[in-house]
C-alpha positions in Angstrom: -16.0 26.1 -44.8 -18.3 23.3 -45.5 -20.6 22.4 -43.0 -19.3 18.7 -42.8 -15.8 20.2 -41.1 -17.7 21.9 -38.1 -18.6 20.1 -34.8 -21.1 21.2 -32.7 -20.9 21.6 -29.3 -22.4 18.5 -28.4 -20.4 16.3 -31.1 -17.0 18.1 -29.9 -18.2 16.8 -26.2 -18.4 13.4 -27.4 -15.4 13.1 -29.5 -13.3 14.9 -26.5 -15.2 13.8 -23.4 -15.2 17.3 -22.3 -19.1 17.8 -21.1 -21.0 21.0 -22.6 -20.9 23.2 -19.6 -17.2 22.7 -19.2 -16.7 23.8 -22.8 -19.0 26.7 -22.8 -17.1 27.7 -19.0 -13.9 27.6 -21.1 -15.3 29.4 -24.1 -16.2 32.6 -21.6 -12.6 32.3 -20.2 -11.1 32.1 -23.6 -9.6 28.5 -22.9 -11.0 27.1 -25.8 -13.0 29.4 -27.9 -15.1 27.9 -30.4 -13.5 28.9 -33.9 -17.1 29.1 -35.3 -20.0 31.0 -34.0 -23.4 30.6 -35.6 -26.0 33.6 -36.2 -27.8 31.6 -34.0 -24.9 32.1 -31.3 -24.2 28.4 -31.6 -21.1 27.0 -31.2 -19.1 24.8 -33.7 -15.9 23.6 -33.3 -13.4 22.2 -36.3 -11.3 19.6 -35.9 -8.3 21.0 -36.0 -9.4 22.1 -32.5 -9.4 18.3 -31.3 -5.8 18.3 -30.2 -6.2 21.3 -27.9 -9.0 19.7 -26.1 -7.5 16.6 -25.6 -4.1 18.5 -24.2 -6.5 20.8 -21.6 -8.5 17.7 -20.9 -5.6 15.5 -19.8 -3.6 18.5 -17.6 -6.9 18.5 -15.9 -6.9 15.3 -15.0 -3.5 16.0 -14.0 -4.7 18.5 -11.7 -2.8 21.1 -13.6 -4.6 24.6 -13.3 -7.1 26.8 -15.6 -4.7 29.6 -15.5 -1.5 27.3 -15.8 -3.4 26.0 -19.1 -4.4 29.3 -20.4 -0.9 31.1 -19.7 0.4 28.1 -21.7 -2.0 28.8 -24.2 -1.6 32.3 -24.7 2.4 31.9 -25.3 3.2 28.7 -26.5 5.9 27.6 -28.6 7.5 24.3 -29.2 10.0 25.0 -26.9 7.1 25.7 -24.1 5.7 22.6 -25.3 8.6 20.4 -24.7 9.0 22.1 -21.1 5.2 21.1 -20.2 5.4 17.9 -21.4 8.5 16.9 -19.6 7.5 18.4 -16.6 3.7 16.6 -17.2 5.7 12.9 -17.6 7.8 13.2 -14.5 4.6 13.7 -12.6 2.9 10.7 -15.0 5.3 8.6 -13.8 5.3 9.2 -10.3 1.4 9.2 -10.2 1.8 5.7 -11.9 4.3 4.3 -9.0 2.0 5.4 -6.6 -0.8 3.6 -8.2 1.0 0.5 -8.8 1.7 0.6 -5.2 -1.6 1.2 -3.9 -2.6 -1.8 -6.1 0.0 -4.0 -4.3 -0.7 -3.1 -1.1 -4.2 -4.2 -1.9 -2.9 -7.9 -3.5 -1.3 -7.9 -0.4 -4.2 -7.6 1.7 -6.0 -9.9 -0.5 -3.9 -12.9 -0.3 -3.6 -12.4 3.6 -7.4 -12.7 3.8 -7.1 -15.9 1.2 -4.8 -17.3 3.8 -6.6 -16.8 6.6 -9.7 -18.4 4.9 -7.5 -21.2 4.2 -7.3 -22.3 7.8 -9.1 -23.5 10.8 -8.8 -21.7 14.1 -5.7 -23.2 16.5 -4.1 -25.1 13.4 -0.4 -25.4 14.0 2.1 -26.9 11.3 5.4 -26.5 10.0 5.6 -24.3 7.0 9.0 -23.4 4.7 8.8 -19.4 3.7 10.9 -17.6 1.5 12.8 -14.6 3.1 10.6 -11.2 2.8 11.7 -7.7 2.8 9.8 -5.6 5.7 10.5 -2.2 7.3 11.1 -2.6 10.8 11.0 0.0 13.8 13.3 0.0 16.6 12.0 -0.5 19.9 10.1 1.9 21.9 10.9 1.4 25.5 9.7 4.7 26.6 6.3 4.0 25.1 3.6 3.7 28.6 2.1 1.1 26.5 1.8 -1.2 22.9 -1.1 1.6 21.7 1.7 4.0 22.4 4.5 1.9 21.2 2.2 1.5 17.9 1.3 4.5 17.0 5.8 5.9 17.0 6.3 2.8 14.7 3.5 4.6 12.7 5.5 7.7 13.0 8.8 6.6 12.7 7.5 4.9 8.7 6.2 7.4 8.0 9.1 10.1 8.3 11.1 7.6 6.9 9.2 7.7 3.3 6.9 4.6 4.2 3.6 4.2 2.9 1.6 3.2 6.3 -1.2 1.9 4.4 1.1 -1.9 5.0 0.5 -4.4 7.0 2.1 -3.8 9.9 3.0 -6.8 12.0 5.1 -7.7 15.3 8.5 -9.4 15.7 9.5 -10.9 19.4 13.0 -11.4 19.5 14.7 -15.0 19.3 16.2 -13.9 23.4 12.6 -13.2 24.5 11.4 -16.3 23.4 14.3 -18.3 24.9 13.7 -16.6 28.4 9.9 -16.1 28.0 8.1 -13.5 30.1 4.9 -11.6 30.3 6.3 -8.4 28.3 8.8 -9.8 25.7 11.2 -7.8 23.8 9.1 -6.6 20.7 9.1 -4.2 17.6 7.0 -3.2 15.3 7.8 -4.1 11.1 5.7 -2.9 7.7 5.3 -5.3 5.1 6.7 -2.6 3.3 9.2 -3.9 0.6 10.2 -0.8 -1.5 11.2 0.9 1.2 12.3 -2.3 3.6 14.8 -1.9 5.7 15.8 -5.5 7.0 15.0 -9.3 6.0 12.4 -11.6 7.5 14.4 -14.4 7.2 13.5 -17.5 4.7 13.3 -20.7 6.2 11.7 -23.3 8.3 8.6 -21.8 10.5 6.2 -23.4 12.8 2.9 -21.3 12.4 0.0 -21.1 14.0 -3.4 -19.4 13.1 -6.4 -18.3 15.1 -8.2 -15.6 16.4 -5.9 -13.4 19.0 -5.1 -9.8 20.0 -1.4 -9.9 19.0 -0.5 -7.6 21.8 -1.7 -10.5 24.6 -0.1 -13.8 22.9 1.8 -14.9 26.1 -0.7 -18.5 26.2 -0.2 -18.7 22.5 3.7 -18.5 22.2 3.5 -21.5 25.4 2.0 -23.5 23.0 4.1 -22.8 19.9 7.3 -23.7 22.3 5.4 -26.7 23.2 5.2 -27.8 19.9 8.6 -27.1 18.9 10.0 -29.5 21.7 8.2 -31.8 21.2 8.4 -32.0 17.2 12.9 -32.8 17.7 12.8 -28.5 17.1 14.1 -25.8 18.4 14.2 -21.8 17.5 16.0 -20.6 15.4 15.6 -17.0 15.0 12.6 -14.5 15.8 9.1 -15.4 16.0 6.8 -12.5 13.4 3.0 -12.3 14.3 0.5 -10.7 12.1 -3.3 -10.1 11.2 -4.8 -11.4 8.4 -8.0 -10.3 8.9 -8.6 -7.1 11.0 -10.6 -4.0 10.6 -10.4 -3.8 7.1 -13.0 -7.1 6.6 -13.9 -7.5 10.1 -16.2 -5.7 12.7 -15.9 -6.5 15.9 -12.4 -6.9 17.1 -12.1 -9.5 19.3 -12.8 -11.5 15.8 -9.5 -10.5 14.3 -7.9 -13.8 12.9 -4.2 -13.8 12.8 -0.8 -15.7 12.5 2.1 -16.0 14.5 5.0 -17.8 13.3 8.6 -19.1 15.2 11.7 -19.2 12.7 12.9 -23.8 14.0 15.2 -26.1 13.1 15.6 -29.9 13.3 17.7 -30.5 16.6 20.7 -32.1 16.6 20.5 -36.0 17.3 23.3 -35.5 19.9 22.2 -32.3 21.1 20.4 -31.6 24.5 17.0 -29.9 24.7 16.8 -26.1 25.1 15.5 -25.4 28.2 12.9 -22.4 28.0 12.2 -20.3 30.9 8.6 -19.9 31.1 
């Protein structure tokens, strides 16, 4: 064989990315034996051999095993070839859906921070959204308290398939707000479309952005009805509050900056004012 058709060990490492000691480690296992050995004991590689080491490179970083790789290597066939390749592609694909989620759920966060950069602390104003998909929890009324009630919407996602690495936000019902109290009627929702389970509804909002513990919004909500009554609005559906910026970009906690927003509509010219019970 002419010399020009062997690859030594460190020119087989470039070509298959496959560092030295990981080649010599599979030499000694008989993984991938070098089909020449010198006088000198060193060890050259043909091309031919190029194919194999790209296949045991890429089940590695597959996580597939040394011995599932060797066993394969020892007894292949076409037919066991088509086998490991389907079965390789199934888990491919699912290892690409969970990247391509992990990389929305970062966009997500991403554009929530832009937002909240985008406005001043206390500004209120009307605001159209288009309907979203979330995954909402049921209510908790057992819970002691909202840590508590927090961390079974965490559970309940998650046994029902949901990434929890979401934005998780809270949704007061449309009664609460009506007939306002200190511990409105709340539940817990994941920005979580794949797996979404209702509709934030698309429409007219009145929003309003600031720093606030979204558990202790009783002074902030006052306001928001204020607003409404006297903008000719009334609600219209459930109000949905959420953090923008929490522990993810920011330190100290009582800096969390966040957004609360009340589903309106225009009121009727004939129509009498809603009267809130605050």
């Amino acid at each position: 064989m002419s010399q020009k058709k062997q690859l030594s060990i460190l020119e087989f490492s470039r070509l298959t990315g496959i560092n030295r000691d990981n080649l010599r480690f599979y030499d000694r296992i008989g993984l991938l034996k070098p089909e020449i050995r010198g006088e000198n004991g060193y060890r050259y590689y043909t091309r031919r051999q190029l194919g194999s080491a790209y296949l045991v490179g890429s089940l590695r970083l597959l996580g597939v095993g040394i011995e599932d790789i060797r066993r394969y290597s020892a007894s292949r066939t076409p037919e066991e070839m088509l086998n490991l390749f389907a079965e390789q592609e199934s888990r491919i694909q699912k290892e690409i859906e969970k990247l391509q989620e992990t990389s929305g759920i970062m966009k997500l966060y991403a554009d929530m921070a832009r937002e909240a950069l985008c406005h001043s602390d206390g500004e209120i104003l009307l605001e159209e959204r288009r309907r979203e998909r979330i995954f909402l929890c049921p209510p908790f009324p057992t819970a002691r308290d909202e840590d508590e009630a927090e961390v079974l919407a965490y559970e309940y996602a998650g046994s029902h398939g949901v990434n929890l690495g979401y934005p998780m936000g809270v949704m007061v019902t449309e009664d609460s707000l009506l007939t306002y109290t200190e511990s409105p009627e709340y539940q817990y929702y994941l920005k979580a479309d794949r797996r979404g389970n209702a509709w934030k509804p698309g429409g007219l909002y009145v929003v309003v952005y600031g720093k606030s513990n979204l558990q202790d919004t009783q002074d902030i909500y006052l306001r928001l009805l204020d607003y409404i009554r006297e903008q000719g609005l009334e609600v219209a559906g459930n109000a949905y509050g959420e953090y923008l910026l929490d522990d993810l970009a920011i330190q100290d906690s009582a800096q969390y900056y966040g957004r609360i927003e009340i589903l309106v509509k225009h009121r009727e010219k004939n129509g009498s004012d809603v009267n809130y019970r605050l």
